[in-house]
Each structure stands twice: as C-alpha cells, then as structure tokens.
N, C-alpha and C positions, 0 to 999 in steps of 0.2 A: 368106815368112811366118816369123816368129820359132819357135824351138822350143817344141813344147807339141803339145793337144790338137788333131784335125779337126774337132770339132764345139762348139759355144760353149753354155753352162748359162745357162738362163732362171732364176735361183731362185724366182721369184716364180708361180712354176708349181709349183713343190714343196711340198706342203700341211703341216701342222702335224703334230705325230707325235699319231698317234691318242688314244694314252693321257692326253697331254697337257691336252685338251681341257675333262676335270674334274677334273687333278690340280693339286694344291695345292702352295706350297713354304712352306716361315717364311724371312721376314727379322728385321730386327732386332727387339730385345726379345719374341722368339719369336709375332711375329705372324704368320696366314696369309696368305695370298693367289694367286689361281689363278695358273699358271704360263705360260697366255694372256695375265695383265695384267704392266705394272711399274708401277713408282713415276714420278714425271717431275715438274717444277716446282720444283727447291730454293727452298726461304723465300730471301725474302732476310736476308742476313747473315749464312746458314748458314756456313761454313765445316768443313774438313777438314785432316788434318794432312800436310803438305809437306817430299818430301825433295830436298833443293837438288842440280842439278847437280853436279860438279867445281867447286872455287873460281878454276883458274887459267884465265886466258883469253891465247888464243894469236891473234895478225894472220893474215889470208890469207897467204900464198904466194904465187897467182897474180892480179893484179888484171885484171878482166875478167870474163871468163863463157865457159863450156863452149865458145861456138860462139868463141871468140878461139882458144881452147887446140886443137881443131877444125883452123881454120886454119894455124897455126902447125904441127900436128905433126898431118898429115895421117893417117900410117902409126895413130896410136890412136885416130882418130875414131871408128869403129866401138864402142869399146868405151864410149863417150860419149854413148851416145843410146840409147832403149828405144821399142818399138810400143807404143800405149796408147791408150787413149778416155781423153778428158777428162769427167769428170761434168759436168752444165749445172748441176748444182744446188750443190754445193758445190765443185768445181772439183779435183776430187780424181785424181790419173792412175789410172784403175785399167786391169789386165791386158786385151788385146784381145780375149779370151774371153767375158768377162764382159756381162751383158744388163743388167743393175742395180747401181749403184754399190754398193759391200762398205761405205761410211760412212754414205750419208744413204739409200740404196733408192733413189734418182732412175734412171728408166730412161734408159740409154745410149745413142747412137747406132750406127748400122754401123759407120762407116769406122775403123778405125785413123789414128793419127796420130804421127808420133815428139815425141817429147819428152823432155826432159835427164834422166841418168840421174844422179841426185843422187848418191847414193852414190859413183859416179866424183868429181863437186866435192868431198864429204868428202875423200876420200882423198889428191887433188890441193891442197885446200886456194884452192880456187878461189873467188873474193869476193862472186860476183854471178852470180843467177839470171837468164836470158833476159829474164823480166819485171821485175827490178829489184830486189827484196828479196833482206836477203844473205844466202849459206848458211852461216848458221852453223848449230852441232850444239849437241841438248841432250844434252852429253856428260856418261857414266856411267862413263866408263874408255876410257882409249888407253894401249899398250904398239905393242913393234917391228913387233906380230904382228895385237893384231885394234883394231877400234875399237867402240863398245860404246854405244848412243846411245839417248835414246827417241824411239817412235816414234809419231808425230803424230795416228794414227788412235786409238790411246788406247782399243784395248778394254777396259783395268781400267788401276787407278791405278798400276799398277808394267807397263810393256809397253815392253820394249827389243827392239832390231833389234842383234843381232853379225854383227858384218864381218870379211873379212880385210884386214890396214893394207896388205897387200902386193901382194895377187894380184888380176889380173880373172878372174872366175870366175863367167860367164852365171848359172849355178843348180845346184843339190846332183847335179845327172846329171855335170856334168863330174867330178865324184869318183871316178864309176865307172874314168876312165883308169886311177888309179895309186888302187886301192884302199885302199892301207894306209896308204899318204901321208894320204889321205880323210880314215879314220880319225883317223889323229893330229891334224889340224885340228882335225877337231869333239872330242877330248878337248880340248884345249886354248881352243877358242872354249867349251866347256862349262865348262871350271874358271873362265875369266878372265869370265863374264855371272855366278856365284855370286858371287865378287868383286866385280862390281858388285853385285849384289843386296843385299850385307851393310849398306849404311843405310836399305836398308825393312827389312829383316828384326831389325836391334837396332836400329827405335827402336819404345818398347815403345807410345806413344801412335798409331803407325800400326795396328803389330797389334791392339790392343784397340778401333781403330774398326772396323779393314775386317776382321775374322774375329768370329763369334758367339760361339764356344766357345775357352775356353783351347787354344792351338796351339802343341808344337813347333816347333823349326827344321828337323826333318827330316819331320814333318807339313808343313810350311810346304813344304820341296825336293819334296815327292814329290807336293804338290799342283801344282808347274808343269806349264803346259802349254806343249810344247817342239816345232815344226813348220817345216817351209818351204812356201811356194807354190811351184806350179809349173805353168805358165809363170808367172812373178812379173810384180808391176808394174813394181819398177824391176830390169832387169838385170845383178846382182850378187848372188849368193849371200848369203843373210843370213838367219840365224836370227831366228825370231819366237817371243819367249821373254816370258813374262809369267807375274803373280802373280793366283789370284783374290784376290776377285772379279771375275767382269764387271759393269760398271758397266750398272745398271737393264736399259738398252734395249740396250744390246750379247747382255746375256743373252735380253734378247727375240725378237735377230736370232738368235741361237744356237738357240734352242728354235723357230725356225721355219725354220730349215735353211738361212738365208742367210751362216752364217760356217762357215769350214771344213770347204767342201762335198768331198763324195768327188770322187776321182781330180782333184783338185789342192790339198789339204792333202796333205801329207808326215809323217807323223810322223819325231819324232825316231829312236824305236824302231825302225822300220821301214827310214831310211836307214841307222842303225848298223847293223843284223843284214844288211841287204843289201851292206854294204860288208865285213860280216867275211868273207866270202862266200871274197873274195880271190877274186873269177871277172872280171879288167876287162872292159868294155863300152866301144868304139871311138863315144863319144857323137862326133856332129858336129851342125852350128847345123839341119841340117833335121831329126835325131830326132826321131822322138815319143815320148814320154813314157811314152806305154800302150805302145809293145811294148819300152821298159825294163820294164813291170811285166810284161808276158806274158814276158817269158825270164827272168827270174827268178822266175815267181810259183809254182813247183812247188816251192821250196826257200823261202820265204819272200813267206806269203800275204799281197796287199797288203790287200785287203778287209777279213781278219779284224784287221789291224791298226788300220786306220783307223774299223771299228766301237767297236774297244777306245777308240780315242782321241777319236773324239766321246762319248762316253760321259763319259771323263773327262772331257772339257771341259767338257760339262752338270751333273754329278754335283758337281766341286768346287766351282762356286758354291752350290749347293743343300746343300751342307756346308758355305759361310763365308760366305755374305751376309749383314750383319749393317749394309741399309740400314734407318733408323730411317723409319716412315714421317709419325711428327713432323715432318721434316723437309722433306717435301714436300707440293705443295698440291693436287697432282692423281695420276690412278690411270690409265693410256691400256687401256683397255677396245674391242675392237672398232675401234681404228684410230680411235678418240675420245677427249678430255680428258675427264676426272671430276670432279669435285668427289668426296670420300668421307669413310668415320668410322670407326674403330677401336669392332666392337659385337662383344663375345664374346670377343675375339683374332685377331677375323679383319674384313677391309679388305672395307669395306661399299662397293657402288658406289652413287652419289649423281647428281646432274643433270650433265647435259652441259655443257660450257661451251665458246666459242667460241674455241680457240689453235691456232694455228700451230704442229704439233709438233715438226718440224724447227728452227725458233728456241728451242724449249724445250729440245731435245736437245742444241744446239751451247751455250746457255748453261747446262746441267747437266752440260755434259764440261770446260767451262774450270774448273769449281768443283775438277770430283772428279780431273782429272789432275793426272800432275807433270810434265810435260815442260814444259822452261823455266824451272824452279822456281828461283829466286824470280825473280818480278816484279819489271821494273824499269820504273818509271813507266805501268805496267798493263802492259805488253807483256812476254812472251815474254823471259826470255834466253838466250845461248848464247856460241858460243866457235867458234873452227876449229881445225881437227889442230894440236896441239904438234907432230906428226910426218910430214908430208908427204911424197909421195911425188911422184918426176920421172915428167913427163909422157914415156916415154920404154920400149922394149919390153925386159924382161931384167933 
C-alpha cells in the first residue's frame, strides 16, 4: 500500500457544522443567503473575466505515453504511476483513501487501481495519455526549478498546482529527510506560484468581479489558501495554492466538511514550522503519515493548525464572494434546484425544479474557471514543458 493513512474517510458521514445550519453569508451586491444553500445555474451568456495561460506553446519531448517511457527505462517506472480510485461518475483519479469523489461527491469503489501519474508526463514532456488525450499543461509559469499549472479540479477561479521541474518527490513527508533543503524548496515554489498569480491579481476587472469589497494585494496574499494532500492523488509533491473565492458549490463542499478534511490537508504553515524544526525524519514508501504527526506533534500541534486553516478556508470566501445571484437561475437548497427571488436582500427559496445538479455544476465550473484560458475552438488549451526533464535517475 502507498504511503498514507490506515483507515479511509467516509466524508459523507461527517455532518454540517452545527452553527451553520441557520447561519447566513452575503454574496454579491450584499445579498443573504443561508450557508446550507449556493447559487448554481449560470444564465446563459453570463460570462466572467479570463486570465490566459503563458502565450508560448512548446511540442512534447517524448512521443508516446507513460507506459512506453515505463518500458524503455524500466529503473523510473515506479515513479510513473500512483494507487487511486477512479470516480464512475466524473472520472476523476482521486486518492485510495477516499470514500467519495473530492469533485462531483459520486461514492467510490474499494479496490485501488494504478493509474498514470501525470505530473511525471508534465515533467517528462510526455505526448499522450493512456486513454489518448494529450498532456498538455494549463501553464502559469515554468523555470529550471518548478513548473506552476492549473489545476483541473478548479475549486475557485484562480487554483494552481507547484511542482518541482526537477525532483520526484512522493509528497511533503519526503522533506523531512534534509530539512532545510525542504525549506528552501517551498520558499522558492512560494515566491515563483506569486509570480504566477500576478495576472489575476493586476487585472483589475477580475478583482472587482470575484472580491465584494475593495481589496489589497497583500489582503489578496494573505487571503491564499496554501496546503498539500496527503496521501495525494497523484504522486508528486505539489502545492495546492488558490485565490478566493470558492466557486458556489466548492464552498458548499467546504462548509459541509468534504474539502480539506483533517489529517490529510497539510497546511502550509504547518509543513513550514515542522521543517524549521531541523529534526530529519528517515520517511520511507511504508510511513504513515500520523506518526510523522505523533513525533513531532509536541513541538508543533498538527490539530490546532489545521483547525486554524479550515477556518481560513471557510472565513475567506464569506469575506470575498461577491457571486451576483442575477446571474443564476437556481438556489440548490436541501440537495434540490430552486427556482428563487431576491425579497428583502435576502434569496427567497421558490418551487423545486427538476435538474441534474452535477450537469449544472460541471457547466457552472467551465463558465467560472481559467484553466485552459483562452478557448480554442471551445476546447481547452495548453502547451507542454519548454523545459523537460530526461527520463533518467540523478
């Protein structure tokens, strides 16, 4: 079994946070609305403003697919595949732990299954997916050091994934070997993901749709929410860095305790102060996870960190959501479509209506993402590493 947890998280067993239940939040043009419901159904024609990938576009490297590169260089295949459930419902690899897909809620099956570890194809420059579609990246920034990309699952309109261009490196435990090395990493994947952030953050027509309230740039930094998984889906170390808002229903998965469940979100914080530590831990591929946090957790509490950081993650949308509910045609109340009406300042629920909310949700996230941005002939685009790396150890 891969590194990680003994026992696997049902989230869908884990109830709403009590408070919650008749607390209110404002979105846009300071309207209420319980924090039970979201918004869902963009009108059509709505539109939202879009910040484009990199302009330059680079060819593959290696023409084929993982399992070619696999055969050929036997000695790295290991580092070329991840354990994972595939979701039935949107087809999403999520982590072998997991009971419920973390994008659509479609319940999982038991078995594990390997499947290609993308982020190795990033890196490698590799042309072609198992199933046929090619890997390209919706790239935000490549240097010698990291590669900088967003990521598909699109919990808010700015959510990029940092890599290292360089190293395989399973997940944030293997840092513990050489501590300080660790460190230096993540300052440097921290400076180079701001860097990419700086065309959402100056252009000024994104900030005044997706924030309420007049916002700093260093309001804007200190509102990131900055974490890893762990055991992750795909295995490779990679910062999961985004801007609020979350997008309607992500903040609904959020306030119902399906994203960024304890004991495997990572804060940022949390990995940084544990690596100042300078105390290395001999990680090998069977560690578990919890007893990195039991030997360090007298010097650096993981619990009170990760309460702090759900928090934030709740707290910043409910400071910058500023979804207009003009904009949408339904209100999902009770795990139902709504029809509603803005009576008072606050979002009336109205008649049920009969939608498919997962069709609603997948065509309310191609509206409100950027990944891929701009559209080319409706589809998605992207690019592969300017900077590829030999399939090769050292």
């Amino acid at each position: 079994m891969a590194q990680g947890f003994c026992f696997p998280f049902d989230f869908e067993r884990v109830p709403l946070c009590r408070t919650m239940e008749s607390a209110e939040m404002f979105v846009g043009r300071g309207v209420k609305m319980l924090r039970t419901q979201y918004l869902a159904g963009l009108k059509d024609g709505r539109s939202f403003p879009t910040v484009s990938i990199v302009s330059d576009r680079a060819e593959p490297a290696i023409m084929g697919t993982l399992d070619d590169v696999a055969r050929a260089h036997p000695f790295i295949a290991p580092c070329l595949y991840n354990e994972a459930k595939i979701c039935p419902g949107c087809g999403k690899p999520c982590v072998w732990m997991l009971m419920a897909c973390n994008s659509c809620g479609e319940r999982l099956g038991d078995a594990p299954t390997k499947t290609e570890n993308v982020f190795a194809a990033f890196m490698l420059g590799v042309s072609t997916a198992g199933r046929g579609f090619p890997y390209q990246i919706s790239l935000r920034r490549s240097t010698e050091d990291v590669l900088i990309f967003d990521d598909m699952l699109s919990l808010t309109p700015c959510h990029f994934n940092a890599i290292s261009a360089k190293y395989y490196i399973p997940n944030w435990t293997y840092l513990l070997r050489a501590p300080r090395q660790g460190l230096e990493l993540l300052d440097l994947l921290e400076a180079e993901i701001w860097t990419a952030a700086a065309p959402f953050v100056n252009n000024l027509e994104f900030r005044k749709t997706m924030f309420r309230n007049d916002t700093s740039e260093q309001d804007i930094q200190n509102s990131a929410i900055s974490y890893f998984n762990c055991p992750p889906s795909i295995f490779q170390m990679h910062v999961q860095w985004m801007l609020p808002p979350l997008m309607p229903y992500q903040h609904f998965m959020v306030e119902s305790k399906k994203h960024f469940p304890q004991s495997r979100a990572f804060p940022m914080t949390y990995v940084r102060q544990v690596l100042a530590l300078d105390i290395p831990y001999d990680v090998q591929p069977t560690t578990l996870v919890e007893d990195i946090v039991k030997f360090y957790n007298d010097r650096v509490n993981y619990e009170a960190h990760w309460r702090d950081f759900f928090q934030h993650c709740v707290q910043q949308t409910l400071n910058t959501q500023n979804w207009d509910p003009d904009d949408f045609d339904y209100v999902v109340h009770d795990g139902k479509a709504h029809k509603f009406q803005v009576v008072g300042g606050r979002v009336e629920v109205g008649a049920p209506v009969e939608q498919e909310l997962r069709k609603i949700q997948v065509k309310d996230k191609a509206v409100l993402q950027n990944y891929g941005r701009p559209l080319v002939d409706g589809n998605s685009s992207g690019t592969y590493t300017p900077r590829p790396i030999l399939p090769q150890v050292g």
